[in-house]
PAKESE-181533 format. One record per residue (C-alpha): residue number from 1; residue in three letters; z negated, y, x negated. Coordinates in Angstrom, 2 decimals. Layout:
NODE  pos  code        Z        Y        X
NODE  NUM   ALA        Z        Y        X
...
END
This chain:
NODE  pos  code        Z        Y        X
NODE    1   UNK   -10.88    -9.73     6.78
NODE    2   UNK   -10.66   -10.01    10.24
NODE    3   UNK    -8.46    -7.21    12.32
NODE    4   UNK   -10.75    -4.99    14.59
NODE    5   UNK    -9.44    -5.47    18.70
NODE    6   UNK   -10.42    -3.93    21.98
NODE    7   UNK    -8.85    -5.89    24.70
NODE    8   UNK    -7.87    -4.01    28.30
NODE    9   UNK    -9.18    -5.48    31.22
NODE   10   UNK   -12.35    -6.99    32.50
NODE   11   UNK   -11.03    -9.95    34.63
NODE   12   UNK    -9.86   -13.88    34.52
NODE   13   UNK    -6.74   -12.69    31.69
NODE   14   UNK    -8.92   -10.93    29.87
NODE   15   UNK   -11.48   -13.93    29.75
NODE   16   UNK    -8.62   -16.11    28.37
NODE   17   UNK    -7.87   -13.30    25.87
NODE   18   UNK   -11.01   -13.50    24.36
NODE   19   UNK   -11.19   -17.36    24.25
NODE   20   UNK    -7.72   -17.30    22.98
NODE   21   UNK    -7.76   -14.79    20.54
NODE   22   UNK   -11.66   -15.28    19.19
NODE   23   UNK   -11.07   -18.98    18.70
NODE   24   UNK    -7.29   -19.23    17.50
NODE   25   UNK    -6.54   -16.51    15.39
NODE   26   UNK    -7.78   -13.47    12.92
NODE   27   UNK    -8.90   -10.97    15.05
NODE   28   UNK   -12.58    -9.99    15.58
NODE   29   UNK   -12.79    -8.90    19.27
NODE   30   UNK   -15.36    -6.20    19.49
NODE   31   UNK   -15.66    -5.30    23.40
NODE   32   UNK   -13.30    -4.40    26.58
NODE   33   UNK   -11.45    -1.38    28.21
NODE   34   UNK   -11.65    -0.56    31.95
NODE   35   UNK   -10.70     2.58    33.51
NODE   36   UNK   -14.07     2.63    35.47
NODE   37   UNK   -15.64     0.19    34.04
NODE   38   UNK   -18.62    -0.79    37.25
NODE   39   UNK   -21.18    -2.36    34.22
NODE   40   UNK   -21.83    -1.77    30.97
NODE   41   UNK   -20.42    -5.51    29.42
NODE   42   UNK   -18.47    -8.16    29.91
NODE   43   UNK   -18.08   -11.77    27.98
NODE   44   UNK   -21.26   -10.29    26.47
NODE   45   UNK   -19.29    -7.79    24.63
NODE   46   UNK   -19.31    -4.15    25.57
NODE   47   UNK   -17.16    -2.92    28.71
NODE   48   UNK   -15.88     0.92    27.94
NODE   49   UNK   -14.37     3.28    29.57
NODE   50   UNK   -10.42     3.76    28.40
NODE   51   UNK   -11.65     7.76    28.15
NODE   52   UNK   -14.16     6.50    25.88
NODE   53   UNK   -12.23     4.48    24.33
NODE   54   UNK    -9.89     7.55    22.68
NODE   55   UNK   -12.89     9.55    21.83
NODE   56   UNK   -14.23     6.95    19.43
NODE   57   UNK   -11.75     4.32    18.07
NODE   58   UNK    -9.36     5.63    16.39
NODE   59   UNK    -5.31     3.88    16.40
NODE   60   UNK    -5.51     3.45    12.82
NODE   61   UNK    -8.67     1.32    12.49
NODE   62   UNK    -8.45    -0.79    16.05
NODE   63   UNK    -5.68    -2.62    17.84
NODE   64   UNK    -5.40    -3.21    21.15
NODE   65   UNK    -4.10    -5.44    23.66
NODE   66   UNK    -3.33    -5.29    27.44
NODE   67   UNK    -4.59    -8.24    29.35
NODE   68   UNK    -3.64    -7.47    32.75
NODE   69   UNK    -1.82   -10.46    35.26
NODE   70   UNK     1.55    -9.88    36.88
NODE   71   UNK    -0.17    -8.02    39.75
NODE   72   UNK     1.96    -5.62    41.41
NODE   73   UNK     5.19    -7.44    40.05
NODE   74   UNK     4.00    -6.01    36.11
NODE   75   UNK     4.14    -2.81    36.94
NODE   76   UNK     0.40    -2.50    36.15
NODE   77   UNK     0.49    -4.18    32.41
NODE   78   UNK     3.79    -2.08    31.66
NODE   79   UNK     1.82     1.45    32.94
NODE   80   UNK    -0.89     0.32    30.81
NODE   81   UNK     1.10    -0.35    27.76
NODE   82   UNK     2.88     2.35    27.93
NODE   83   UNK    -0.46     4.58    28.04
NODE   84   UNK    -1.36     3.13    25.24
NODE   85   UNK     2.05     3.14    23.46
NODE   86   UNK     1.78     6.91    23.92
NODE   87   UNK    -1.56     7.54    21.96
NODE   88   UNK     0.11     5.32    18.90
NODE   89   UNK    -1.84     2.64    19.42
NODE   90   UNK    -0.49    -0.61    17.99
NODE   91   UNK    -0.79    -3.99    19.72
NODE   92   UNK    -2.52    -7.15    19.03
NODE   93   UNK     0.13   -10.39    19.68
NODE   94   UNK    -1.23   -14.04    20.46
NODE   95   UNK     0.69   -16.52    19.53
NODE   96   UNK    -0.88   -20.32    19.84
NODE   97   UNK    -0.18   -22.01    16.64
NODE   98   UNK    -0.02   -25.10    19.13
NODE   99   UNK     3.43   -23.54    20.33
NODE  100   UNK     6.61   -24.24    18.21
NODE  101   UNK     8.28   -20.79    17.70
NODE  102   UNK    11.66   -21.08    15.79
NODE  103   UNK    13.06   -17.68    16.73
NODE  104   UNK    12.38   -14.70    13.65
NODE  105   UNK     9.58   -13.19    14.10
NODE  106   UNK    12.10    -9.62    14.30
NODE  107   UNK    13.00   -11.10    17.86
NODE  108   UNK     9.51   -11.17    19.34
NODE  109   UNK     8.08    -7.64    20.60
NODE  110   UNK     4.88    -6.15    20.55
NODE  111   UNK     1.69    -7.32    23.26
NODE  112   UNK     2.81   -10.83    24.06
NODE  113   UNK     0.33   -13.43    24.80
NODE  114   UNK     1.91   -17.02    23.83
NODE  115   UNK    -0.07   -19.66    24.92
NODE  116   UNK    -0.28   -23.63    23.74
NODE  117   UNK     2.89   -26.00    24.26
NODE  118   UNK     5.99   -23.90    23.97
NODE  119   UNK     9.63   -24.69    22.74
NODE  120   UNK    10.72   -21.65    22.38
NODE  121   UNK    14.19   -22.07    19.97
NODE  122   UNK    16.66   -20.59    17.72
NODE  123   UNK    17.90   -16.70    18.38
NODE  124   UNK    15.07   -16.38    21.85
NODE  125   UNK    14.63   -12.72    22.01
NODE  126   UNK    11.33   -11.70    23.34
NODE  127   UNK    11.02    -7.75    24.61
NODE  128   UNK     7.43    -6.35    24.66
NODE  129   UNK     4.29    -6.86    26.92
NODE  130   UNK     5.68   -10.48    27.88
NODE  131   UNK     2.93   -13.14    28.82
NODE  132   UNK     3.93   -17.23    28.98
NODE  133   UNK     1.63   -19.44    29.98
NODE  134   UNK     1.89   -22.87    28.91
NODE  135   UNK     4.06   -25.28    28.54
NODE  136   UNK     7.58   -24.08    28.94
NODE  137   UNK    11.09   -24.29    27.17
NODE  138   UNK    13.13   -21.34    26.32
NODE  139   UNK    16.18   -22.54    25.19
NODE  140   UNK    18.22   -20.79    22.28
NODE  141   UNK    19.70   -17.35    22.20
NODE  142   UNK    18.34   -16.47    25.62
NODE  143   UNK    16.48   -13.46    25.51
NODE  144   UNK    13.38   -12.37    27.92
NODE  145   UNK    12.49    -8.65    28.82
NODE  146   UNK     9.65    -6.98    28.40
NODE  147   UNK     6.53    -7.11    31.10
NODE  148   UNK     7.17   -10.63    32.35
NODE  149   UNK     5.29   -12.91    33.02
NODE  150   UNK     6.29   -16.64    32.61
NODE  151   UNK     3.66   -19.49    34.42
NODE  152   UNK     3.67   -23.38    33.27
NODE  153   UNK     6.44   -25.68    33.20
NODE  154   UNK     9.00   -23.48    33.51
NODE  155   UNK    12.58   -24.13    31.80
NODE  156   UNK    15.27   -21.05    31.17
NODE  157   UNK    18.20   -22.48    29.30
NODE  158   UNK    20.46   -21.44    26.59
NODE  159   UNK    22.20   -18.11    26.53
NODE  160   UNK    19.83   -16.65    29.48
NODE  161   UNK    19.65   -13.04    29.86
NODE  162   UNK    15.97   -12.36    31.70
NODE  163   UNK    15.36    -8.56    32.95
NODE  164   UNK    11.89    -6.23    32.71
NODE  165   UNK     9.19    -7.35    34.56
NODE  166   UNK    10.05   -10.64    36.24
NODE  167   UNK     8.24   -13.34    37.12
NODE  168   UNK     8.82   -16.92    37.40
NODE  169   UNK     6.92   -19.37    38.79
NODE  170   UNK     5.29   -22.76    38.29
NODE  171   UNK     8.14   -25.36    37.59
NODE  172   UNK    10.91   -23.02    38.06
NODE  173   UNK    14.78   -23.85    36.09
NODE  174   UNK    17.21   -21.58    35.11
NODE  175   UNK    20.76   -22.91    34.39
NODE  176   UNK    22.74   -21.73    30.93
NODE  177   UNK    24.26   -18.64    31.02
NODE  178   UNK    22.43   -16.86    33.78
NODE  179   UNK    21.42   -13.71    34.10
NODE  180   UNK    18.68   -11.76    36.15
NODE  181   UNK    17.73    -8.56    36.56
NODE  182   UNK    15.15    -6.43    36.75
NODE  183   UNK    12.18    -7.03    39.03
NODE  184   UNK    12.89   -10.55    40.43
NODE  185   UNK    10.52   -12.75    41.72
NODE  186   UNK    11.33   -16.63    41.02
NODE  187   UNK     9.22   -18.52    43.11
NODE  188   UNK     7.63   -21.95    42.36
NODE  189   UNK     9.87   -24.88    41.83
NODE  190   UNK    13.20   -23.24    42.15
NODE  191   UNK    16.59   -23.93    40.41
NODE  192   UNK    18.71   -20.61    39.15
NODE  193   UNK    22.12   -20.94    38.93
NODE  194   UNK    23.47   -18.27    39.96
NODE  195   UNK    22.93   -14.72    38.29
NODE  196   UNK    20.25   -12.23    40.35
NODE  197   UNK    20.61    -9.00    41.09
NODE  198   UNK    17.97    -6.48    40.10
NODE  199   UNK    14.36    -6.74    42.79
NODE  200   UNK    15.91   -10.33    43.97
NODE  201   UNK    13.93   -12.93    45.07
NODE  202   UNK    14.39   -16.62    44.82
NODE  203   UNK    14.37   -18.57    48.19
END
């Protein structure tokens, strides 16, 4: 039996939500969250209001997951997450069976959305509310914090250490052994190899 799931979010993530999780896995996606939701449905499915949302699904029949982009360096996704967090809600992972995944499944947190072509290896850590995109290697025992956001083609080595709410952009490289804070912004097509400091940006 297919789980019940309410995705957050009425824009292009939440579009590839639905594909993603109607068509490659066993949840049954019954309709869509807004705040102020402006019309009444979207992908054909009903658009509700979060208020409404609480007053009629209850957190032990429905899941839910946040499908918000890396707007406003993640801050947005983790607010909304942690709303949700907060009225014991649990969260609906997506995980593309197209993706090889060695790490145990105790090392990958709660929210993520894991799309098609990943190498993600031995002892990767992944903290909750993390999105990757495809196409990228995360090499072994490095581990990634929660509320980033990972594009396409992007490489982080062995023995990383990633911080909350990064982001990292297309074709970016991160040496072994580097670390990086909180709230850094990697820009497309750079090399790390040096360790960041927390709200860095790479040039």
């Amino acid at each position: 039996m297919k789980k019940k799931l309410f995705i957050f979010g009425n824009g292009e993530i939440a579009e590839q939500a639905f594909y993603y999780f109607s068509n490659q896995s066993e949840h049954n996606v019954e309709g869509f969250i807004a705040d102020d939701p402006k019309d009444e449905k979207f992908q054909n499915l009903p658009l509700i209001s979060t208020q409404e949302f609480e007053d009629n699904y209850s957190n032990d029949k429905y899941l839910i997951h946040v499908a918000l982009s890396y707007r406003n360096l993640n801050k947005n996704r983790e607010e909304k997450f942690k709303y949700f967090e907060k009225k014991k809600y649990n969260f609906a992972s997506f995980l593309s069976n197209k993706s090889t995944i060695l790490t145990d499944k105790k090392n990958l947190g709660r929210n993520l959305f894991i799309l098609e072509q990943q190498s993600i290896q031995t002892g990767v850590k992944i903290g909750d509310n993390v999105m990757i995109w495809s196409n990228n290697h995360i090499g072994h025992n490095s581990s990634i914090g929660s509320h980033t956001y990972i594009s396409s083609n992007v490489t982080i080595s062995g023995h990383c250490e990633i911080g909350n709410r990064c982001f990292f952009g297309v074709g970016s490289c991160v040496s072994d052994f580097i670390k990086i804070g909180n709230d850094c912004f990697i820009t497309m097509g750079s090399v790390i190899n040096v360790n960041l400091r927390n709200d860095s940006t790479s040039v």
